[in-house]
C-alpha positions in Angstrom: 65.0 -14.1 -9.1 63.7 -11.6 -6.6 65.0 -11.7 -2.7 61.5 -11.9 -1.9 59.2 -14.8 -1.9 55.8 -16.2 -0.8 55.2 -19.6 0.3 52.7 -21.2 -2.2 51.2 -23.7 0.2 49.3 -20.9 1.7 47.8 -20.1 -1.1 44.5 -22.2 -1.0 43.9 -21.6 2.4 44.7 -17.7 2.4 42.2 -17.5 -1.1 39.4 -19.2 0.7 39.8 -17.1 3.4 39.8 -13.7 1.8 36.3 -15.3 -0.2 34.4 -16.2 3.0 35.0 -12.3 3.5 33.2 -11.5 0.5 29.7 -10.5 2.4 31.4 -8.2 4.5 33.7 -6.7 1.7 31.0 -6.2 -0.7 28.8 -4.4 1.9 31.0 -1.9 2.6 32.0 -1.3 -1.3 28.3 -0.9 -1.3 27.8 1.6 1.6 30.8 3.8 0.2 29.5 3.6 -3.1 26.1 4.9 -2.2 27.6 8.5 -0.4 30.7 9.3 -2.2 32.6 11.9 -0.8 35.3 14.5 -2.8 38.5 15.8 -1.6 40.5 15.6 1.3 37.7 15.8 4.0 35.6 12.1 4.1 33.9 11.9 7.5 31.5 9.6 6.6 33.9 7.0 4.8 36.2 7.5 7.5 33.5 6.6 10.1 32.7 3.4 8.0 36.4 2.2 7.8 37.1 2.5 11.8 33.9 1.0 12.4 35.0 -1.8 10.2 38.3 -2.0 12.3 36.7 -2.1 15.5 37.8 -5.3 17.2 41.0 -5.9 15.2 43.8 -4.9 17.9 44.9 -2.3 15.3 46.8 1.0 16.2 45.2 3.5 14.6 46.2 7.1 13.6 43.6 10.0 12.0 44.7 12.2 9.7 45.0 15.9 11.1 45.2 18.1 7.6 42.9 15.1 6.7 40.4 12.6 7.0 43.3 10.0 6.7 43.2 6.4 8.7 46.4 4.8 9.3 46.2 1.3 11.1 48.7 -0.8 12.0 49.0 -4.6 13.0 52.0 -5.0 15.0 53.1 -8.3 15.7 55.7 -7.3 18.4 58.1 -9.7 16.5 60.9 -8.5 14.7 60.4 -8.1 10.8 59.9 -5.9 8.1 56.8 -2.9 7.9 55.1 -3.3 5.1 52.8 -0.7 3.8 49.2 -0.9 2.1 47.1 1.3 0.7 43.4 1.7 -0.5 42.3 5.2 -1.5 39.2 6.3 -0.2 38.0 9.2 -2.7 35.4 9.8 -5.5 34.9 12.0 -8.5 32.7 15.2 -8.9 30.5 13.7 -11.6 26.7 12.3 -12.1 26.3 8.5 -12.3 23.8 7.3 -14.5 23.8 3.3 -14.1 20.9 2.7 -11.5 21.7 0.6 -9.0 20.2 0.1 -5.4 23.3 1.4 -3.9 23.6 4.2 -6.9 25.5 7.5 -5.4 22.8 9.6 -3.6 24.6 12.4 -4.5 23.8 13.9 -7.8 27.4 15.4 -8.0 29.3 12.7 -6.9 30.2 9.0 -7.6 32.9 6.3 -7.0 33.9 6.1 -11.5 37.3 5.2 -10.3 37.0 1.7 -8.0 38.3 3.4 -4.8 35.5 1.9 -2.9 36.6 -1.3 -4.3 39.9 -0.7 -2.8 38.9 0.8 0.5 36.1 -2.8 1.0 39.2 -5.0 -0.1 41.9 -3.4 2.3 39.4 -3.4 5.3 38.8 -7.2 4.6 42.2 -8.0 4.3 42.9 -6.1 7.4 40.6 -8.4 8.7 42.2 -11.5 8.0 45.6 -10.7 8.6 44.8 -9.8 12.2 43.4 -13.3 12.1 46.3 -14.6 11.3 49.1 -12.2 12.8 50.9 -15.6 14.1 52.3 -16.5 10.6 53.4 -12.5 10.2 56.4 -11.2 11.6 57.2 -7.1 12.2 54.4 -4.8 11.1 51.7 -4.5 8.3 50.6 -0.7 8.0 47.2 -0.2 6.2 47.0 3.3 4.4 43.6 4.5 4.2 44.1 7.6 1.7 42.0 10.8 0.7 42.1 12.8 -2.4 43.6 10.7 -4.7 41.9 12.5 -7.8 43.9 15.3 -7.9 44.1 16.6 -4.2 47.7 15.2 -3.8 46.1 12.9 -0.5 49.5 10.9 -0.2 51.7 13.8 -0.1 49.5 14.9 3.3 49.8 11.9 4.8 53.6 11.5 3.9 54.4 14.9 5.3 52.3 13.6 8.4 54.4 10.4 8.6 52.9 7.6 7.3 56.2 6.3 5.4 57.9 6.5 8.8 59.5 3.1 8.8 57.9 1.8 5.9 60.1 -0.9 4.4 57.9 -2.1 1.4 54.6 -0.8 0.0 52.1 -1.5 -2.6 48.6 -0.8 -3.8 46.0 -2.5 -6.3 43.8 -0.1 -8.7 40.7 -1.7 -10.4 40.0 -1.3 -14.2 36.6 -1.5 -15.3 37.7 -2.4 -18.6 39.7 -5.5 -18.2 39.5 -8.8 -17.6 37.5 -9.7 -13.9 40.0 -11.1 -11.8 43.1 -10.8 -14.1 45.6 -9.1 -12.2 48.2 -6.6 -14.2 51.8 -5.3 -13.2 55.3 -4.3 -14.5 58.3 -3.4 -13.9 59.5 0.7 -14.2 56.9 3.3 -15.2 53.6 2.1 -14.9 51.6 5.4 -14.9 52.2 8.5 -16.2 53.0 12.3 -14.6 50.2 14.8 -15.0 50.6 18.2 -15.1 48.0 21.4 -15.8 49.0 23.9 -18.5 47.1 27.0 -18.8 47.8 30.0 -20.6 46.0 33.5 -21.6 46.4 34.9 -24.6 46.1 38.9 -24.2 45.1 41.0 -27.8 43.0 43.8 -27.8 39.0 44.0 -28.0 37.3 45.3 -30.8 34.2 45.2 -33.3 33.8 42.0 -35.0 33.4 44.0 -38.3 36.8 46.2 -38.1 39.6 43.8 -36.8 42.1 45.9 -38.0 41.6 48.2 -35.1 42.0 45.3 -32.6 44.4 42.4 -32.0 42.1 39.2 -32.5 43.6 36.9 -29.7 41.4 34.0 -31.1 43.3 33.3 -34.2 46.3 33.3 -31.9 44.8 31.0 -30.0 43.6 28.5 -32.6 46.9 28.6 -34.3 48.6 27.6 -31.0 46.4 24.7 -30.5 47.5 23.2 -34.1 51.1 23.9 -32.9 50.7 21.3 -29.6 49.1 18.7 -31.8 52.7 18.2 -33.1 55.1 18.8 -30.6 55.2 15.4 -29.3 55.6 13.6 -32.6 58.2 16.5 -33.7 60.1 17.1 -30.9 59.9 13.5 -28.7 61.8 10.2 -29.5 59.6 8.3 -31.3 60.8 5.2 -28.2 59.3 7.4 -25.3 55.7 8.6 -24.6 54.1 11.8 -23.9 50.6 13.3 -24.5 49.7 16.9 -24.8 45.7 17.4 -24.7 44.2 20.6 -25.2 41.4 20.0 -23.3 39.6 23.8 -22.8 39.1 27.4 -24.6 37.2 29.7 -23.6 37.1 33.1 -25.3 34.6 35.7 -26.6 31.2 36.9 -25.2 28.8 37.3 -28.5 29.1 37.3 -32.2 30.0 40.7 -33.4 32.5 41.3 -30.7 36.3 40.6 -30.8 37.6 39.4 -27.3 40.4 41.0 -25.4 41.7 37.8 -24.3 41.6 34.1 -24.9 42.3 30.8 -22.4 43.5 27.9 -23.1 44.1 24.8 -20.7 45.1 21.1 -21.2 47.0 18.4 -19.5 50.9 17.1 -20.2 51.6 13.6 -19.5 55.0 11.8 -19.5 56.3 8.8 -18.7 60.0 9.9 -17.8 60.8 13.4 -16.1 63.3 14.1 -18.8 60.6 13.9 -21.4 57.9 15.6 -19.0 60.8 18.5 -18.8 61.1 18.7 -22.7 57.1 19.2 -22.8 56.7 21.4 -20.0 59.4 23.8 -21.6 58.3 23.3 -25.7 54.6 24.0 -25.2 55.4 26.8 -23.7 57.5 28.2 -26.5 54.9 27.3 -28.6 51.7 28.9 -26.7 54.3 31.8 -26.1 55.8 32.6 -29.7 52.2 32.0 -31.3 51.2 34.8 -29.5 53.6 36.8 -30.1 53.7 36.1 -33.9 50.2 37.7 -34.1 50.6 40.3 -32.1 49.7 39.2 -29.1 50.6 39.0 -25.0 50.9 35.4 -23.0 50.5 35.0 -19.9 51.9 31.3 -19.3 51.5 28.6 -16.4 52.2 25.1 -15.7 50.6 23.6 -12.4 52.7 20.7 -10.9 50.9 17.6 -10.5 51.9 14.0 -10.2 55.1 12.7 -10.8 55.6 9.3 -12.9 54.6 6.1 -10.7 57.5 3.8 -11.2 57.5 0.5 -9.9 60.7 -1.5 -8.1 61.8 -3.6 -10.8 62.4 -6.4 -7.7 58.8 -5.6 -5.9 57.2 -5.8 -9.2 58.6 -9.2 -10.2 57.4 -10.1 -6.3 54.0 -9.1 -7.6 53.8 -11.5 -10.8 55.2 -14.3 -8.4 52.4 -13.8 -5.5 50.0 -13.5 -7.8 50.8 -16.7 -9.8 50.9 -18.6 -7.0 47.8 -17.3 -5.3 45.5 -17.4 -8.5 47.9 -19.1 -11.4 49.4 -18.2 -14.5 46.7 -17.7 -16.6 45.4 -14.8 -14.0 48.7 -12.9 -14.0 49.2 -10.3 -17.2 52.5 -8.7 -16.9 51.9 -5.5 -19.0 53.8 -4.6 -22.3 53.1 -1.0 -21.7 52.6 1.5 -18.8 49.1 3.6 -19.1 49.5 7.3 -19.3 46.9 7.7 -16.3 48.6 9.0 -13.5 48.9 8.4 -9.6 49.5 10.2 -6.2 50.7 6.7 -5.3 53.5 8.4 -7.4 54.6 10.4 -4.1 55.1 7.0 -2.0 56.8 5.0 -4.4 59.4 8.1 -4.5 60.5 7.1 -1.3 60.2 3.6 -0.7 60.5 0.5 -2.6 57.2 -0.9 -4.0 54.7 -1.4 -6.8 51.1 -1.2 -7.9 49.6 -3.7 -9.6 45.8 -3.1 -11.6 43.4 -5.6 -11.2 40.5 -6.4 -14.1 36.6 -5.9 -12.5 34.9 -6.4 -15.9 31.1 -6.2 -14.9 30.4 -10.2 -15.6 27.4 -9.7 -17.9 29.4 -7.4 -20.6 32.2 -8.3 -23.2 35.3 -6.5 -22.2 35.1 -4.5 -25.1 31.6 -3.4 -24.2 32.9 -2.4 -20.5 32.7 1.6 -19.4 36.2 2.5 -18.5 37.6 4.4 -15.4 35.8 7.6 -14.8 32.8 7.0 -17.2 29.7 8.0 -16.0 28.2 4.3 -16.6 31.9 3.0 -15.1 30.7 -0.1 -12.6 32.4 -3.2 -11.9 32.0 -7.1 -11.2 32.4 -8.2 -7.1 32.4 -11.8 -8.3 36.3 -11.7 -7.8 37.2 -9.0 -5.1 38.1 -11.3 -3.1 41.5 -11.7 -5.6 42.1 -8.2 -4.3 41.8 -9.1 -0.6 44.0 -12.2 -0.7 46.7 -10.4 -3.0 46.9 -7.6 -0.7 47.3 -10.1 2.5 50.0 -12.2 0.2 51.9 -9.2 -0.5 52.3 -8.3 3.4 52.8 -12.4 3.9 55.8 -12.6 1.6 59.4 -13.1 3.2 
């Protein structure tokens, strides 16, 4: 059994609490939704979560390389600091479900939940401040930009938002899944992600006498079919790795040979010795291909989020909170990690904690039927945010 627990008896009362929240959480998922923002630099969400937070005898810190908000409730009692987070970014994509609060931004919408997770952090900023009596030490809320691929939580990390962080943990909606089911495990929960990219270099030519250039699309194509089996040649067949070719781009016209072709893709692993083995065999193969037919490479891999691995002990803390909060049959603890990946990655690195994903099924569609994550039709059900506001106030609760 875990060292940590949560008293059950507050359950009911801490549940009803977070749902009498529900207008003001689902306002603000609605205001953030409507004007998204990219990167590293939100002013306008960051206005809307300090105006939100007005009143609430919070210290708060803004992010200097960032639009960060860091609040803390202290309770001046000595105790544990206990980290939460809600990311605060969007992705660079149309939506195309009209709403009244659809993004006004043609290039920009929330098709990843963090406004659900920025509305359900504020609120259960909200009532924990209400309730700082039954707290003890210090509940740190971690208001985060560029989650989606702008490494946000390394920023803030480098800018000291772990400083005496004891515990942390986050909550990530799935469109996809069950509303109100929440999801966790123990170990690696999401996958690392990393960029390949690589030029092959031939020589350009007419398209009607190859033989007096080097063709660096054959190359190219023939390197392709060489990653489509490196994991299942060259990985256990127990471990999990992905390697997606995702972009080529080569060629101008039709009767003229290229000098040069790119290629690009993503890596994904769910242990670093396996997302070492990948990194190092696709370039052997994009390398040797090329060179087989004659050609130059010019090979890169671009770092990007490491594996998010849950604390076996925090994650077992998870499955216990939640069952007593909303019962068994709302509490999923996952077979498999997801080969998505996380900045929440960086955190986790340095101090115990977990994630747990929490099912926003729109209520009028069959799971099955659901857009996923980062679909341009992605929305999600509010009926049970409020699941995501008393977990999060639970986790910080529990002894």
């Amino acid at each position: 059994m875990s060292a940590l627990t949560f008293d059950s008896s507050a359950s009911t009362d801490l549940l009803d609490a977070a749902q009498a929240l529900d207008p003001l959480t689902i306002e603000l998922r609605r205001e953030i939704h409507h004007d998204p923002e990219l990167g590293l630099q939100l002013p306008n969400t960051q206005k809307r979560i300090l105006d939100a937070l007005t009143g609430l005898g919070l210290d708060i810190t803004l992010g200097k390389s960032t639009t960060s908000v860091v609040a803390d409730l202290d309770t001046g009692r000595p105790g544990p600091t206990v980290l939460l987070r809600g990311d605060m970014d969007a992705l660079p994509m149309t939506e195309d479900y009209v709403t009244e609060y659809q993004s006004q931004h043609e290039d920009r919408m929330h098709a990843c939940g963090h406004d659900a997770h920025v509305a359900m952090l504020v609120s259960a900023a909200q009532l924990l401040s209400k309730n700082a009596d039954e707290l003890t030490g210090k509940v740190r809320f971690m208001f985060q930009p560029g989650e989606e691929g702008f490494h946000g939580a390394r920023y803030m990390i480098e800018e000291g938002v772990l400083d005496g962080v004891d515990r942390a943990f986050a909550i990530h909606v799935l469109s996809n899944a069950p509303n109100g089911l929440m999801m966790c495990k123990s170990g690696s929960l999401m996958a690392s992600a990393d960029v390949f990219q690589y030029t092959i270099e031939g020589k350009g030519g007419h398209a009607s006498m190859p033989h007096f250039a080097v063709d660096p699309i054959p190359a190219a194509a023939a390197s392709v079919s060489g990653l489509s089996t490196l994991v299942s040649r060259e990985i256990d067949a127990s471990k999990s790795g992905v390697v997606t070719v995702a972009h080529i781009e080569a060629g101008t016209t039709n009767n003229v040979i290229p000098p040069s072709a790119f290629v690009e893709g993503t890596i994904r692993a769910l242990d670093e010795d396996t997302r070492s083995k990948l990194h190092s065999g696709v370039e052997r193969v994009a390398t040797g291909t090329a060179h087989a037919h004659g050609c130059g490479c010019n090979f890169e891999i671009v770092p990007g989020y490491p594996v998010t691995v849950n604390d076996p002990e925090h994650a077992e803390l998870t499955g216990n909170v939640v069952t007593s909060l909303l019962g068994g049959d709302n509490y999923l603890e996952m077979p498999s990690a997801v080969m998505g990946a996380e900045d929440w990655s960086y955190v986790l690195q340095k101090v115990p904690g977990a994630m747990a994903f929490m099912g926003v099924c729109p209520d009028d569609l069959p799971v099955a039927e659901a857009a996923p994550n980062h679909s341009n039709l992605m929305r999600i059900s509010e009926s049970k945010l409020f699941n995501g506001v008393g977990l999060y106030a639970a986790m910080a609760l529990a002894r």
